[in-house]
C-alpha positions as CSV (number, residue, x, y, z in Angstrom):
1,X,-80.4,-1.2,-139.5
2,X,-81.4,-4.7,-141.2
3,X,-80.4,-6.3,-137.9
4,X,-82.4,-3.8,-136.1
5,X,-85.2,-4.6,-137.8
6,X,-84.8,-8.5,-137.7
7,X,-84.9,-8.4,-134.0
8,X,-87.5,-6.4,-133.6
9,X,-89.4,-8.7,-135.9
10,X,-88.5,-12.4,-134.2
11,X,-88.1,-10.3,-130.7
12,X,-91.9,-8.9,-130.8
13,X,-93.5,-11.4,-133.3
14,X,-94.3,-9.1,-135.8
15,X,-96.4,-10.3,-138.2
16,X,-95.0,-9.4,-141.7
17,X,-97.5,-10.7,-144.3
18,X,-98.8,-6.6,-144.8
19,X,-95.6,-6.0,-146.1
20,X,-96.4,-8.5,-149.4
21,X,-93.0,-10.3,-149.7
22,X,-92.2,-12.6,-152.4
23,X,-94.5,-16.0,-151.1
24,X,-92.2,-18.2,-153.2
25,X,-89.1,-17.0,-151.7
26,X,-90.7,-17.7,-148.2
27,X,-91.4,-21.3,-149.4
28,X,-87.7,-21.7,-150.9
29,X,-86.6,-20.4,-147.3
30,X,-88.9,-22.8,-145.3
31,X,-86.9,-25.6,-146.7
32,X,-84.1,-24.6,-144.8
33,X,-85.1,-25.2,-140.6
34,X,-84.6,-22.1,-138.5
35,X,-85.0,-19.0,-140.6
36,X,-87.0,-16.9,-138.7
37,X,-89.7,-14.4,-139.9
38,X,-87.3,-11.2,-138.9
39,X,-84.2,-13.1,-141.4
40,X,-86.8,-13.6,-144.0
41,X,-87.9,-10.0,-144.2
42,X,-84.5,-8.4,-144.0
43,X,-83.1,-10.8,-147.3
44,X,-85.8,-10.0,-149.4
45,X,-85.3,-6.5,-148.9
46,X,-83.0,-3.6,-150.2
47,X,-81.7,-1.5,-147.6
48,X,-79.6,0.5,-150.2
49,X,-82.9,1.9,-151.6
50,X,-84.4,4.8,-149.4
51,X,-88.2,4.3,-150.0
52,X,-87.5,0.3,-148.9
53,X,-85.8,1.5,-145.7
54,X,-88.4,3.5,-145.0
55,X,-91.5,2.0,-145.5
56,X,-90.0,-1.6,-143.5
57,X,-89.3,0.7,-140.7
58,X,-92.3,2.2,-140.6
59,X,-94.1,-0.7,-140.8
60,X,-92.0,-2.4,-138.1
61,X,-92.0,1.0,-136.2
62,X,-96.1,1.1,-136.4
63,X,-96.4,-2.0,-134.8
64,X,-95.8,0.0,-131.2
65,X,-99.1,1.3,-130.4
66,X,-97.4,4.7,-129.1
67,X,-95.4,5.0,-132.1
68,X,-98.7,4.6,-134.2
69,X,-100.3,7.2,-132.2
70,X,-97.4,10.0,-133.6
71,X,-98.6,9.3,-137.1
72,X,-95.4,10.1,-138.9
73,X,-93.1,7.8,-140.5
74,X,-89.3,6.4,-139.8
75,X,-87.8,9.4,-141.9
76,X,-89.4,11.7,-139.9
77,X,-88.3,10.3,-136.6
78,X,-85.1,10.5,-137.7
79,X,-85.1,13.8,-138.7
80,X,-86.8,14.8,-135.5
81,X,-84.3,13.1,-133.4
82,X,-81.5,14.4,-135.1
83,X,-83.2,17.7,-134.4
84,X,-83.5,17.4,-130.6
85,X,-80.0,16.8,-130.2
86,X,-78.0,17.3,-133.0
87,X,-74.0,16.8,-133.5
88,X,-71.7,16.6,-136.0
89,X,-68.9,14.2,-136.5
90,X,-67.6,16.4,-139.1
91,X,-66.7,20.2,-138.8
92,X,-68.8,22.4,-141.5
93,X,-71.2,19.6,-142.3
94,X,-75.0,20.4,-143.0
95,X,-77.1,18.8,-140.1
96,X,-79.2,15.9,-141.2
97,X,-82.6,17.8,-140.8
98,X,-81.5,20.9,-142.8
99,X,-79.7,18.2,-145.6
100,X,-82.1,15.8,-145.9
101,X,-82.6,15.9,-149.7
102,X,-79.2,15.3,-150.1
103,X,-79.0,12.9,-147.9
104,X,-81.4,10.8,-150.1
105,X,-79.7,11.8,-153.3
106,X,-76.8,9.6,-151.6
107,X,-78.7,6.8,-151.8
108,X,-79.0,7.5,-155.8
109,X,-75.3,8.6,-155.9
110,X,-74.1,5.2,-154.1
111,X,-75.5,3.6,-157.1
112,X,-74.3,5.2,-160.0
113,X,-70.8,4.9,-158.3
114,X,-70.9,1.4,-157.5
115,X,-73.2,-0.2,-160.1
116,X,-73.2,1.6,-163.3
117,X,-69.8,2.8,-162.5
118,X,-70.6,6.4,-163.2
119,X,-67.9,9.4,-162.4
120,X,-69.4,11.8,-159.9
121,X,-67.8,15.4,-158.8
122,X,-68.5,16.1,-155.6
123,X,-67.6,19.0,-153.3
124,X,-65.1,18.2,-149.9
125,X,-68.2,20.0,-148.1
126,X,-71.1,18.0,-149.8
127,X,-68.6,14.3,-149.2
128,X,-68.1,15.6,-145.6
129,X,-72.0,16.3,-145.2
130,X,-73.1,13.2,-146.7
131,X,-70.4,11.4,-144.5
132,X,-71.7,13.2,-141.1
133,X,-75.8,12.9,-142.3
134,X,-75.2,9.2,-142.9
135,X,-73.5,8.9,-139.2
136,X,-75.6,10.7,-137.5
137,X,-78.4,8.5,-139.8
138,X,-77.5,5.3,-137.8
139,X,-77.3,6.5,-135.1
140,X,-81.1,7.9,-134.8
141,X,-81.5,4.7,-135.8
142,X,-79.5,2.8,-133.0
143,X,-81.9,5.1,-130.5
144,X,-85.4,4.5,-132.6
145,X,-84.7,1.2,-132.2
146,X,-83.5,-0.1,-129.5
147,X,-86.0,-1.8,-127.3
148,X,-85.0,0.2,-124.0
149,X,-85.3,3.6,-125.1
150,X,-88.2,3.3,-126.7
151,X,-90.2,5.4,-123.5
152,X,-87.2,8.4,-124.1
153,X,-87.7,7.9,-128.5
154,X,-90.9,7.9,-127.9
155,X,-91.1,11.7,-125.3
156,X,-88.7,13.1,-127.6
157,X,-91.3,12.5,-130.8
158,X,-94.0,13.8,-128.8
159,X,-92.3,16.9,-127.4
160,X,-92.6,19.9,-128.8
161,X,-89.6,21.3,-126.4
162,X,-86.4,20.7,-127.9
163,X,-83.5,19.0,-126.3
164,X,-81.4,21.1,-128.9
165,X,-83.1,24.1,-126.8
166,X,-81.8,23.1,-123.3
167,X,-78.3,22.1,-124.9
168,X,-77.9,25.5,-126.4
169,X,-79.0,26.9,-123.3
170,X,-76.4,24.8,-121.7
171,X,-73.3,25.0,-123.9
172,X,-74.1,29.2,-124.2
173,X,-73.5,29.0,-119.8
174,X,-70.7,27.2,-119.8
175,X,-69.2,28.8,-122.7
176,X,-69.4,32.0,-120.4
177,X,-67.4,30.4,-117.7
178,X,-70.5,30.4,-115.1
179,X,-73.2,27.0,-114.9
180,X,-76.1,28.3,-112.2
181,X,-77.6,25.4,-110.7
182,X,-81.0,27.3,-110.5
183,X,-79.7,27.7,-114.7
184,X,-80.0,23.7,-114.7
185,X,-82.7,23.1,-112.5
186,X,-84.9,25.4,-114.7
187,X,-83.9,23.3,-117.9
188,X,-84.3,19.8,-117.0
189,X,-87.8,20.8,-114.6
């Protein structure tokens, strides 16, 4: 996600200063040629803590204008495209969008485990939903990001027809044997 972010940064030319960085970190950073605005932002930053990750997105995310328009934040773009078109990489896991408090307890959990050390007891089901939300977490945020699908992230934000509709409709036909091309037509008019 950090890198991501730094290329949308250098990529667009982002202008960064709203997201009040440490100023003498910047000045430590200009003594070394070649850092770019995108590195600087991405160093100074924890992307292990949920709030960080989502208020840099959104920033960077706001600078699109159509993005802007949608007036909700990275979270909920994730959650929305997880939604449309949802999978799991792990049988029995809770989707993303109906786990998402747990999802951002893992963020607290990954702490206590790693840094204070702390013993956690965790069911196979919650470990396998955590594992799947946090897949299915990048990649929402390989699609939000990347500059050539950004016309597709953007239709699937505005839409109020789901994609999860047309695949149910989809996988429920060819689960029965029988895929009508007037069937398909209909769904992707």
């Amino acid at each position: 996600m950090s890198l991501q972010i730094r290329n949308i940064i250098n990529n667009e030319d982002i202008d960064t200063s709203s997201l009040k960085l440490d100023r003498t970190y910047r000045k430590m950073l200009q003594k070394y040629p070649g850092i770019t605005e995108g590195e600087h932002v991405v160093v100074q930053c924890d992307f292990t803590n949920a709030d960080v990750i989502n208020r840099v997105a959104t920033y960077v995310l706001k600078q699109d204008i159509q993005f802007n328009e949608l007036k909700i934040d990275f979270f909920d773009s994730v959650k929305k495209i997880d939604w449309f078109d949802p999978y799991k990489y792990v049988r029995g896991a809770n989707s993303i969008f109906n786990n998402w408090e747990n999802f951002l307890i893992m963020f607290k959990l990954r702490h206590e485990l790693i840094h204070e050390m702390e013993y956690t007891r965790l069911s196979y089901h919650k470990i396998a939903s955590m594992c799947d939300n946090t897949m299915n977490f990048l990649d929402a945020t390989m699609f939000i990001f990347q500059p050539e699908f950004r016309e597709d992230v953007i239709d699937r934000l505005k839409s109020n027809k789901a994609l999860r509709q047309r695949n149910l409709i989809i996988d429920r036909a060819l689960r029965n044997g029988k895929v009508d091309s007037a069937l398909l037509n209909t769904i992707y008019e």
